[in-house]
N, CA, C and O atoms as a Tripos MOL2 file, in Angstrom:
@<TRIPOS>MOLECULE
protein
  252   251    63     0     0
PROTEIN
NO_CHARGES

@<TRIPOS>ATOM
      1 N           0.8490   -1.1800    0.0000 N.3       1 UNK1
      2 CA          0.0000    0.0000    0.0000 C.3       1 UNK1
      3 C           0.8930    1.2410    0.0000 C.2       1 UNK1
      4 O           1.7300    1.4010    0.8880 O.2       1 UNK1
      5 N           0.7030    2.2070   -1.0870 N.am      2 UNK2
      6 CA          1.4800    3.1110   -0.9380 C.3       2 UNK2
      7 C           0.8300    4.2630    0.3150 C.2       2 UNK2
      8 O          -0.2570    4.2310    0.8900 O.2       2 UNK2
      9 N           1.8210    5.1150    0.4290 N.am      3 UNK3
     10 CA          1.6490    6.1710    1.4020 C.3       3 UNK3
     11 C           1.4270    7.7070    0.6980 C.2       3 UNK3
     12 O           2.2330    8.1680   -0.1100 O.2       3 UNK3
     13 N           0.4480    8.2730    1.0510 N.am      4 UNK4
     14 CA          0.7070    9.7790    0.4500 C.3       4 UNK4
     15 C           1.5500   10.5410    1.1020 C.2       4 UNK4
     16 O           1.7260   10.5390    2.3210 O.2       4 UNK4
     17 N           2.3780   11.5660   -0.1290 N.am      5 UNK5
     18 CA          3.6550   12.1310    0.5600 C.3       5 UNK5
     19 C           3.6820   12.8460    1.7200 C.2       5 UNK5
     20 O           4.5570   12.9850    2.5740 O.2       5 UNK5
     21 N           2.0680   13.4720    1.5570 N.am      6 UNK6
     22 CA          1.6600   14.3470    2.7160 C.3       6 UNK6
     23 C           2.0450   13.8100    3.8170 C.2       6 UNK6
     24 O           2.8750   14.3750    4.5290 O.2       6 UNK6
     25 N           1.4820   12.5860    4.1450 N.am      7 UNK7
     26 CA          1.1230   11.9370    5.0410 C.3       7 UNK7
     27 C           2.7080   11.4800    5.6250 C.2       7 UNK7
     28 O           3.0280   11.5490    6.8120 O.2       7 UNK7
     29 N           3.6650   10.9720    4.4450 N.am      8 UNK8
     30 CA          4.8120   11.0260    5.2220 C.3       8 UNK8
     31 C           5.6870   12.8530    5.3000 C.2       8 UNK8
     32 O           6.8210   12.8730    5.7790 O.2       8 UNK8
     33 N           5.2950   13.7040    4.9950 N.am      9 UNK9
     34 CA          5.4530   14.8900    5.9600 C.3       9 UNK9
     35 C           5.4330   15.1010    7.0230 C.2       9 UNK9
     36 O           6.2170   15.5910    7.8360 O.2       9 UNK9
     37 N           3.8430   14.4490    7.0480 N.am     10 UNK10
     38 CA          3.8160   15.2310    8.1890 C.3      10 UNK10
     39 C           4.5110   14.1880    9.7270 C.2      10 UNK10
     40 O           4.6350   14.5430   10.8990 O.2      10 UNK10
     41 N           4.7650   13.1570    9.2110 N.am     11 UNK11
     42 CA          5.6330   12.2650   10.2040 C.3      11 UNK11
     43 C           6.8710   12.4950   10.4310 C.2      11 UNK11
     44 O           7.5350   11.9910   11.3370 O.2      11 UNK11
     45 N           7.2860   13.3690    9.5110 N.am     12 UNK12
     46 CA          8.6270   13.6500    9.1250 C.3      12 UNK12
     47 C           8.8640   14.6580    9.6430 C.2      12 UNK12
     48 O           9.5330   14.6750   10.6760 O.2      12 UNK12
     49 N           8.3730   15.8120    9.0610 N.am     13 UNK13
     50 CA          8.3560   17.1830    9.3520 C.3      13 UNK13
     51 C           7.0700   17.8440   10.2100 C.2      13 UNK13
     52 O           6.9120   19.0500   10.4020 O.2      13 UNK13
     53 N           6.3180   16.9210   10.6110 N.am     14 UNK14
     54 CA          5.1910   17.9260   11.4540 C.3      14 UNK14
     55 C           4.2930   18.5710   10.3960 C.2      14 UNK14
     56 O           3.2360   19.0430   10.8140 O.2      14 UNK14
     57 N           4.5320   18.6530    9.2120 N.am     15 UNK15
     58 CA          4.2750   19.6380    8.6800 C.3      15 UNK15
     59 C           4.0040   18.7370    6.6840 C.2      15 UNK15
     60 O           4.8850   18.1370    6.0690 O.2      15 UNK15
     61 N           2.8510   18.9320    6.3010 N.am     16 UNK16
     62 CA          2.4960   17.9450    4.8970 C.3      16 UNK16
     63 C           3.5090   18.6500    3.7420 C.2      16 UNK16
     64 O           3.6650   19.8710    3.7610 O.2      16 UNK16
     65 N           4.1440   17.8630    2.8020 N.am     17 UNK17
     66 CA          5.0490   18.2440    1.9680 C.3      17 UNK17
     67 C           4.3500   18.9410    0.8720 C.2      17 UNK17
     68 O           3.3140   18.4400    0.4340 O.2      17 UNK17
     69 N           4.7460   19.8960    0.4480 N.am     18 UNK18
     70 CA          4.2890   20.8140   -0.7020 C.3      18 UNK18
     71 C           3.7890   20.0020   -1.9010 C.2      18 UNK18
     72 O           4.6030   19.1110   -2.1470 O.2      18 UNK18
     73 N           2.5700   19.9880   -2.8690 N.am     19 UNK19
     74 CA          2.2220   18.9530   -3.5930 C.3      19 UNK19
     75 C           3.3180   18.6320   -4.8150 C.2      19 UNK19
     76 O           3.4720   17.5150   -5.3100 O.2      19 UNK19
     77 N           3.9620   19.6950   -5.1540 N.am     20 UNK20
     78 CA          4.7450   19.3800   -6.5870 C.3      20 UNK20
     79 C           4.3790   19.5860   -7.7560 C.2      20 UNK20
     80 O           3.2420   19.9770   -8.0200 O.2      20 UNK20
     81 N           5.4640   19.3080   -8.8160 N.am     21 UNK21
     82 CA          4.8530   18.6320  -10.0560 C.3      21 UNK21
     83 C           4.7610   17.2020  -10.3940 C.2      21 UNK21
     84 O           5.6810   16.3870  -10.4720 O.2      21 UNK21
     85 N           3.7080   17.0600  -10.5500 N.am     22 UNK22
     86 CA          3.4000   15.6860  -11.4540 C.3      22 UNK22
     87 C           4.0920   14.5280  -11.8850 C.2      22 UNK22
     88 O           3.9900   13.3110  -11.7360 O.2      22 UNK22
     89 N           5.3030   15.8360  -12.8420 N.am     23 UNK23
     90 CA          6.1200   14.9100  -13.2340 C.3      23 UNK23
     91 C           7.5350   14.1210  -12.7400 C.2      23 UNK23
     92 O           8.1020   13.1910  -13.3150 O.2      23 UNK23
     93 N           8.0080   14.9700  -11.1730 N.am     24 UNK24
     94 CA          8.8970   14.6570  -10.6050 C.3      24 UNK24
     95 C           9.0510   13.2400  -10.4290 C.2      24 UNK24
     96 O           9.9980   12.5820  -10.8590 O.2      24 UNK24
     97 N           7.8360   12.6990   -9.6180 N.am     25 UNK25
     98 CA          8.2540   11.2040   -9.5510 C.3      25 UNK25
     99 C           8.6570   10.5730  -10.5230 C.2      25 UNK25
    100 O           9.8130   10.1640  -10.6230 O.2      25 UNK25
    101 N           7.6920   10.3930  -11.4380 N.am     26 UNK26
    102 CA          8.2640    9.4750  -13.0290 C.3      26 UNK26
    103 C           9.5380    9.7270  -13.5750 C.2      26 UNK26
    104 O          10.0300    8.9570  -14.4010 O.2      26 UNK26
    105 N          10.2370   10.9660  -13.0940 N.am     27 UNK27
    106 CA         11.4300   11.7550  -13.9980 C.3      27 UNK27
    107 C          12.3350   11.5060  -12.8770 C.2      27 UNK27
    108 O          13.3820   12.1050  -13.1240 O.2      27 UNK27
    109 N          12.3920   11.0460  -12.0320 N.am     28 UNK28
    110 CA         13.0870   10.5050  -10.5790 C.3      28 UNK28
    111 C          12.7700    9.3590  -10.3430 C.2      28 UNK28
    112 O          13.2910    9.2750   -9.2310 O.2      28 UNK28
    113 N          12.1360    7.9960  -10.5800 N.am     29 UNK29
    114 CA         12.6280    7.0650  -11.0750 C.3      29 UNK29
    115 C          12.7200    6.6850  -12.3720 C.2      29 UNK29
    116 O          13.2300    5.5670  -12.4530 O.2      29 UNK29
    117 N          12.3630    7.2740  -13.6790 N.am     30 UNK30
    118 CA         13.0930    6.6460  -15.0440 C.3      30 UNK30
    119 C          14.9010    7.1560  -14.5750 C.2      30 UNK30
    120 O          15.8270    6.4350  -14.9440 O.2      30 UNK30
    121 N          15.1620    8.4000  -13.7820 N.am     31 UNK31
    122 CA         16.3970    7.8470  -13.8770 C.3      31 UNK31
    123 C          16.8280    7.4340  -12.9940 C.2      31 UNK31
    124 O          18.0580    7.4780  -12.9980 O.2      31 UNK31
    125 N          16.2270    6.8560  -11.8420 N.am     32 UNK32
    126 CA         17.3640    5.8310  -10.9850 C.3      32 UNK32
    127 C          17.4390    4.3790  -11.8870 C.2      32 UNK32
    128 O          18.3550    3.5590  -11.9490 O.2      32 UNK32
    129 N          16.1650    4.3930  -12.5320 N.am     33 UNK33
    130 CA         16.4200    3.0050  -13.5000 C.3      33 UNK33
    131 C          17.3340    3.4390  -14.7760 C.2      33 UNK33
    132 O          17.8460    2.4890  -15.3690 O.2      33 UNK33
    133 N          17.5560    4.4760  -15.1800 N.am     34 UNK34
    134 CA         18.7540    4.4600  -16.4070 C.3      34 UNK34
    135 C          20.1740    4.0690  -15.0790 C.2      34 UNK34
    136 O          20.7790    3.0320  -15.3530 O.2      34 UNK34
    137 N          20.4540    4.4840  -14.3430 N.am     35 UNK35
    138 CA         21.4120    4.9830  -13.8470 C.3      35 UNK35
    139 C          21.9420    3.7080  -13.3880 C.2      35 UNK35
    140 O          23.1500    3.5240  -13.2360 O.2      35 UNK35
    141 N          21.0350    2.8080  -13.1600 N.am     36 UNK36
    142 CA         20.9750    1.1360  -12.6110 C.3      36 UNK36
    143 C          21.1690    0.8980  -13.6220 C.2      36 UNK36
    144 O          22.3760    0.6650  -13.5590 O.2      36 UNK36
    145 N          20.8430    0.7290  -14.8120 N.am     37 UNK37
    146 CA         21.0750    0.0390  -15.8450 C.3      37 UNK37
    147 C          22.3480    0.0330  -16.5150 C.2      37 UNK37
    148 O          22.8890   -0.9270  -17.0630 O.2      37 UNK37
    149 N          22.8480    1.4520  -16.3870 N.am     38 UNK38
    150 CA         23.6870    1.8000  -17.2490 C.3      38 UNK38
    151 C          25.1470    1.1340  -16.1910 C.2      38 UNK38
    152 O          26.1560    0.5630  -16.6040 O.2      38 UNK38
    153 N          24.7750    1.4670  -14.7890 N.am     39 UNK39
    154 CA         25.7340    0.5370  -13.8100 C.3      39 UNK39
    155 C          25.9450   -1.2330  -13.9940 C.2      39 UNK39
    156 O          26.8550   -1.9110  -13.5150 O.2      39 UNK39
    157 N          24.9960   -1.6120  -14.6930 N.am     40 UNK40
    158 CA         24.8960   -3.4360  -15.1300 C.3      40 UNK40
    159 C          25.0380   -3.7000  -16.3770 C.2      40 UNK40
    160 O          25.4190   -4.8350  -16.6610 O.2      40 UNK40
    161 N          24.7730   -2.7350  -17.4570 N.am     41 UNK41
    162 CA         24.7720   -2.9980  -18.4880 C.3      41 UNK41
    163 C          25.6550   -3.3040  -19.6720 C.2      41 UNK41
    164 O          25.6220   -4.1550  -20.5610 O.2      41 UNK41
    165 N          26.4760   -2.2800  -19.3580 N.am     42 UNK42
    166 CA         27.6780   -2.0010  -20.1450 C.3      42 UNK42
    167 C          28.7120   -2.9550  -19.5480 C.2      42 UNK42
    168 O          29.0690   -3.7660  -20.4030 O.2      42 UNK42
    169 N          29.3120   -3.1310  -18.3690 N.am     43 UNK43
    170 CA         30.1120   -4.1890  -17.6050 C.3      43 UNK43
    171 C          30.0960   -5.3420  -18.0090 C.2      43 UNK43
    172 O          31.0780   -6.0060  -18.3420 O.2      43 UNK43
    173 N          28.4860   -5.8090  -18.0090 N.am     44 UNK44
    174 CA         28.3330   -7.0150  -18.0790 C.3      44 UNK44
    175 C          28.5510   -7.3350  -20.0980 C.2      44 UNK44
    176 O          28.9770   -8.3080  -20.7210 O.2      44 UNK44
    177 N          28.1490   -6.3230  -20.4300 N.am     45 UNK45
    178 CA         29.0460   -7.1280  -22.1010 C.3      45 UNK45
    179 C          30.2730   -7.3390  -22.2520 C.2      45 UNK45
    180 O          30.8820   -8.3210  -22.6760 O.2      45 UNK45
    181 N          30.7430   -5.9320  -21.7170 N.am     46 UNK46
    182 CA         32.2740   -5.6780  -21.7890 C.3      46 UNK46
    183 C          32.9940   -7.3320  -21.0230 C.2      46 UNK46
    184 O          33.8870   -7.9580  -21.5930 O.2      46 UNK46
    185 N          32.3270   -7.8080  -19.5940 N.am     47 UNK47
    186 CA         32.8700   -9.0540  -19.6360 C.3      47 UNK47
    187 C          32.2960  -10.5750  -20.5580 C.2      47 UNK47
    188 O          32.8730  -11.6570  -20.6530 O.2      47 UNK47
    189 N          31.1530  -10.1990  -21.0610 N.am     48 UNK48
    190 CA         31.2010  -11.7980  -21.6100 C.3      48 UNK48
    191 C          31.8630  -11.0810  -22.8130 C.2      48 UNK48
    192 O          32.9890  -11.5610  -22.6870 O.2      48 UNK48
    193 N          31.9530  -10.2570  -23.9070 N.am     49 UNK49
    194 CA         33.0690  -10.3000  -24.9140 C.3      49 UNK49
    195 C          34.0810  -10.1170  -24.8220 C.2      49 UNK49
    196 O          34.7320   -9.7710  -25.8080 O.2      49 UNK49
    197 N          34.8850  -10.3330  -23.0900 N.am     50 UNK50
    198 CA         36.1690  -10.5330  -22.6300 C.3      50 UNK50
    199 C          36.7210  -12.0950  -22.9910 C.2      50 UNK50
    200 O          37.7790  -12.5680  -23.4080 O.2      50 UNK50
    201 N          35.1150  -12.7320  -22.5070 N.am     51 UNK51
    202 CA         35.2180  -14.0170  -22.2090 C.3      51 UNK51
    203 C          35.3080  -14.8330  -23.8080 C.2      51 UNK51
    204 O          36.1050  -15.6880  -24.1950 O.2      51 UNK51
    205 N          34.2580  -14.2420  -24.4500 N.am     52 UNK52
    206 CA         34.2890  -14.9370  -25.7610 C.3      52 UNK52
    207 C          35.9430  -14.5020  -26.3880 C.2      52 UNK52
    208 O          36.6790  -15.4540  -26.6490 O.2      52 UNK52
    209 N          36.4410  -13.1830  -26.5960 N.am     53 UNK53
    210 CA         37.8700  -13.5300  -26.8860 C.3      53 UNK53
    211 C          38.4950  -14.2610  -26.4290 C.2      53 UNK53
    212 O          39.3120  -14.8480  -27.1380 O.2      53 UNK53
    213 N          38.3660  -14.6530  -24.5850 N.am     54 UNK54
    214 CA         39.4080  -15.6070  -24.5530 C.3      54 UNK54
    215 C          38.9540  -17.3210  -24.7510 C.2      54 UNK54
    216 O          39.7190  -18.2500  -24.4920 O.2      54 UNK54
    217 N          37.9120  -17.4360  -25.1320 N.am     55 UNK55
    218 CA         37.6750  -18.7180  -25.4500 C.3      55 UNK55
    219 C          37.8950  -18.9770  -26.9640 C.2      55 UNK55
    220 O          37.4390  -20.0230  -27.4270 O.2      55 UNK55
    221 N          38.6450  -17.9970  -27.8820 N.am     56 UNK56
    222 CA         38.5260  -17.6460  -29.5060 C.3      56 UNK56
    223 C          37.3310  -18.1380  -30.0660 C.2      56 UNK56
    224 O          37.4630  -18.8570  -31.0560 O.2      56 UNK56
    225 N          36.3540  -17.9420  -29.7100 N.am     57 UNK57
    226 CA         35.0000  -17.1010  -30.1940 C.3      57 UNK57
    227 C          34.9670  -15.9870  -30.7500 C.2      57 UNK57
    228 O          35.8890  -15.2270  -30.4560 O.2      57 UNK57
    229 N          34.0640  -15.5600  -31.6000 N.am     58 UNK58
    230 CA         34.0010  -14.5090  -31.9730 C.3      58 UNK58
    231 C          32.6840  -13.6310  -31.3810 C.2      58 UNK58
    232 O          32.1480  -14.4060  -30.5890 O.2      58 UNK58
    233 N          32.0730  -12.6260  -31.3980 N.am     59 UNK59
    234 CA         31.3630  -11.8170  -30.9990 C.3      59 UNK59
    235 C          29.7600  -12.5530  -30.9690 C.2      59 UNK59
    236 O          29.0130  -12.4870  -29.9930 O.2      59 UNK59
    237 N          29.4900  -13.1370  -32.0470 N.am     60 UNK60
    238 CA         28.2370  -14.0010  -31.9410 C.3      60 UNK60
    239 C          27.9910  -15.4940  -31.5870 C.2      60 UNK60
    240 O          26.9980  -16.2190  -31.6480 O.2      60 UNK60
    241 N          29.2680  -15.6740  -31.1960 N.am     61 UNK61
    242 CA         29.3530  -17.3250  -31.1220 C.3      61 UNK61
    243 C          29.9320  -18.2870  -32.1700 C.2      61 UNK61
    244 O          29.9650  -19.5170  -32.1360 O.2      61 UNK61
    245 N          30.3450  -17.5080  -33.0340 N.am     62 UNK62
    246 CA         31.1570  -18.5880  -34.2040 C.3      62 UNK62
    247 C          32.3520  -18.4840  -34.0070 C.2      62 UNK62
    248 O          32.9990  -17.4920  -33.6700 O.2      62 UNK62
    249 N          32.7750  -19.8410  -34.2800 N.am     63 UNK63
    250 CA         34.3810  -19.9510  -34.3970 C.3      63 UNK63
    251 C          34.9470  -21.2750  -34.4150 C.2      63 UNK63
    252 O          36.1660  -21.4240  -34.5020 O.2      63 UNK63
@<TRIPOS>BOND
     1     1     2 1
     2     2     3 1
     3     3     4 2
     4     3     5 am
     5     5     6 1
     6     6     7 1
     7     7     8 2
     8     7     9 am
     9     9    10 1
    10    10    11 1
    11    11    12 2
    12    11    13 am
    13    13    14 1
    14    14    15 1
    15    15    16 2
    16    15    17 am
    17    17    18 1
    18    18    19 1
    19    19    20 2
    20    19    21 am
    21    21    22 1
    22    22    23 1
    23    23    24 2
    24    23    25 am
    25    25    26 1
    26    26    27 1
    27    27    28 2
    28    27    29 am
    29    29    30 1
    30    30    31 1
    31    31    32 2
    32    31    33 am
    33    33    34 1
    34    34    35 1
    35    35    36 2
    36    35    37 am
    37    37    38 1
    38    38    39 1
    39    39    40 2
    40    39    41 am
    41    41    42 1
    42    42    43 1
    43    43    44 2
    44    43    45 am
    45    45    46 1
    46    46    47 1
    47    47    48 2
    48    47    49 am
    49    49    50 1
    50    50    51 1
    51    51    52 2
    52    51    53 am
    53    53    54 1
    54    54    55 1
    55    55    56 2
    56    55    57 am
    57    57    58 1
    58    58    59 1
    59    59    60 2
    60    59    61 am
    61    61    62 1
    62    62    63 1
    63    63    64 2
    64    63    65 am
    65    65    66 1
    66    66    67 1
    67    67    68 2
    68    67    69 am
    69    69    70 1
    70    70    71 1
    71    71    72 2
    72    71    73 am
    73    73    74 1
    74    74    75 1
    75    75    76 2
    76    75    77 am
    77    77    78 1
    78    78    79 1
    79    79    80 2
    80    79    81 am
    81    81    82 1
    82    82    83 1
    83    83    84 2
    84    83    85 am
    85    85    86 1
    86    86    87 1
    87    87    88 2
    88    87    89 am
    89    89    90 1
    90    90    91 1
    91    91    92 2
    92    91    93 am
    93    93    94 1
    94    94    95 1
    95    95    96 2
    96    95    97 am
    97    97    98 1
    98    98    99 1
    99    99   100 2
   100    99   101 am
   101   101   102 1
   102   102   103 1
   103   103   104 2
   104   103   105 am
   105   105   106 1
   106   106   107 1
   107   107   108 2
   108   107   109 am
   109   109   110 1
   110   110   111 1
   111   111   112 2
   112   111   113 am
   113   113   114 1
   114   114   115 1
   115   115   116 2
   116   115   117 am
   117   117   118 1
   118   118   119 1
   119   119   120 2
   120   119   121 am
   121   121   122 1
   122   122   123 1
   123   123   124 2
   124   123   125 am
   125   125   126 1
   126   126   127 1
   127   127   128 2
   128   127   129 am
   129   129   130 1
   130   130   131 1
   131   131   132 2
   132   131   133 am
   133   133   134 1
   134   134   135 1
   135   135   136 2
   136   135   137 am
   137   137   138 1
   138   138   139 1
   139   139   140 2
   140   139   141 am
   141   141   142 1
   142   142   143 1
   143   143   144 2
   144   143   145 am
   145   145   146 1
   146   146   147 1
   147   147   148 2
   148   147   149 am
   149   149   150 1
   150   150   151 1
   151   151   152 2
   152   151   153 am
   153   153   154 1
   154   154   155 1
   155   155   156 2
   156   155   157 am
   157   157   158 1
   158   158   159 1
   159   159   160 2
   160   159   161 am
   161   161   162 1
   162   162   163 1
   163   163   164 2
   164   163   165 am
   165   165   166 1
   166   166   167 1
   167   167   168 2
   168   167   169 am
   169   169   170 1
   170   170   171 1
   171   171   172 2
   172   171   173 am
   173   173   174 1
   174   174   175 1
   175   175   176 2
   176   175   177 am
   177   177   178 1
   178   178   179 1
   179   179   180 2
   180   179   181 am
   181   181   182 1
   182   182   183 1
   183   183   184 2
   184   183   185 am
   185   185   186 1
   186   186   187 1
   187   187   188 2
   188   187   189 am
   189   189   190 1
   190   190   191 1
   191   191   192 2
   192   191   193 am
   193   193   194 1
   194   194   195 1
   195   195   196 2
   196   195   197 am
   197   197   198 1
   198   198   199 1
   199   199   200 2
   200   199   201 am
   201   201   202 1
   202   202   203 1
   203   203   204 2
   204   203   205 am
   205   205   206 1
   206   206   207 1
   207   207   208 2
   208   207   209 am
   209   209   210 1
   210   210   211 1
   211   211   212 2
   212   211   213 am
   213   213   214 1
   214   214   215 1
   215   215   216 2
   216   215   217 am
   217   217   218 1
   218   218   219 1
   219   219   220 2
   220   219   221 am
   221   221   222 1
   222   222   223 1
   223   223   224 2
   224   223   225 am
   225   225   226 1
   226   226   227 1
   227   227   228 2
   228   227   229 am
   229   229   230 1
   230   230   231 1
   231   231   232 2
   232   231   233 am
   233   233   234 1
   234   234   235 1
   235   235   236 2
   236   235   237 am
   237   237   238 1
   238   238   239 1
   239   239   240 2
   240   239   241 am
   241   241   242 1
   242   242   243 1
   243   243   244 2
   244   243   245 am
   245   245   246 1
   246   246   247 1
   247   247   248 2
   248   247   249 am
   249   249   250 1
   250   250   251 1
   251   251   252 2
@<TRIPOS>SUBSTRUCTURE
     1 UNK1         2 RESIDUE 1 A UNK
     2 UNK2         6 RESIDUE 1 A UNK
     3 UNK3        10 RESIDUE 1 A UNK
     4 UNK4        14 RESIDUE 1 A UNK
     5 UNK5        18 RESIDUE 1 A UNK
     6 UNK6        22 RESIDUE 1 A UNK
     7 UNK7        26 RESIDUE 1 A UNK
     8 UNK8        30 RESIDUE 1 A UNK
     9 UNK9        34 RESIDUE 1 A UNK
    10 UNK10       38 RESIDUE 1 A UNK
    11 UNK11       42 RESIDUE 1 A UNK
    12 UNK12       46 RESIDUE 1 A UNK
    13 UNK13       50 RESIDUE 1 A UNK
    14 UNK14       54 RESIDUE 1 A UNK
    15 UNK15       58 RESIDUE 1 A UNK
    16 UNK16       62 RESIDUE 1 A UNK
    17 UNK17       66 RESIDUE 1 A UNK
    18 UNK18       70 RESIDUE 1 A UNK
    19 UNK19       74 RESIDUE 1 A UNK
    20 UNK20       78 RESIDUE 1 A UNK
    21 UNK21       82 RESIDUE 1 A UNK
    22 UNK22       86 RESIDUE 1 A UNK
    23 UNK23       90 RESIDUE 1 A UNK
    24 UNK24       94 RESIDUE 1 A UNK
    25 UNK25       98 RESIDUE 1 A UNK
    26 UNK26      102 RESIDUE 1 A UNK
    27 UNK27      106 RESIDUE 1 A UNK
    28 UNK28      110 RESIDUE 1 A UNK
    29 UNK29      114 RESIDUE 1 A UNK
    30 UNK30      118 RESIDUE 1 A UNK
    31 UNK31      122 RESIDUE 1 A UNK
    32 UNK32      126 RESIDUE 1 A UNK
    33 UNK33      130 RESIDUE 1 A UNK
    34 UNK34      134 RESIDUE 1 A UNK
    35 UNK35      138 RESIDUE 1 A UNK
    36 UNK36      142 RESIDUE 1 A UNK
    37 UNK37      146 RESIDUE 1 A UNK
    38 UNK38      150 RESIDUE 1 A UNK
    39 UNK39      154 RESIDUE 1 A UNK
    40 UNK40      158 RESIDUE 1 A UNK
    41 UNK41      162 RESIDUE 1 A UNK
    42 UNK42      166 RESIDUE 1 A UNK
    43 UNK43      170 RESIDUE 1 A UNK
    44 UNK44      174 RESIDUE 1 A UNK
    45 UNK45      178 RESIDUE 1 A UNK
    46 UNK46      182 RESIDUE 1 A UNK
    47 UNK47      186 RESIDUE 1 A UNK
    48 UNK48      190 RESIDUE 1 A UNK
    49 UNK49      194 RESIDUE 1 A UNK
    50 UNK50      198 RESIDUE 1 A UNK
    51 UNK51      202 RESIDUE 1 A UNK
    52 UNK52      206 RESIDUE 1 A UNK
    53 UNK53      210 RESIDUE 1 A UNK
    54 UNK54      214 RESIDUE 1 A UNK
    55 UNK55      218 RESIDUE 1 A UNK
    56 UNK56      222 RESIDUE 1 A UNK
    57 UNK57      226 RESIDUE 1 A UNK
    58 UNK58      230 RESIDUE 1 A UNK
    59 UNK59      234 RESIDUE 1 A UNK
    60 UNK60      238 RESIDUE 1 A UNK
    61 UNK61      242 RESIDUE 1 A UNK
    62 UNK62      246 RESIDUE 1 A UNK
    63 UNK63      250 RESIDUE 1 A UNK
């Protein structure tokens, strides 16, 4: 069950949090999810086409 922000304001601060824009949330997590992604994403090719060079493979699996 989510919580309204107010509601954790006012637990927080005594006081209900200002409503915002709209779009903050969605635009504050699309990028903790780029930011995650981009932390797993790139690594993880960079090591399996570490791995396929050293097994002399090539990039798609032939060899």
């Amino acid at each position: 069950m989510a919580v309204p922000p107010a509601l954790v304001g006012i637990g927080y601060l005594g006081r209900p949090w200002p409503g915002g824009p709209a779009w903050l949330l969605p635009a504050a997590a699309a990028t903790v999810a780029v930011v995650a992604w981009l932390s797993v994403e790139p690594p993880a090719r960079r090591l399996v086409a570490a791995a396929e060079r050293r097994e002399g493979r090539g990039a798609r699996g032939e060899g």
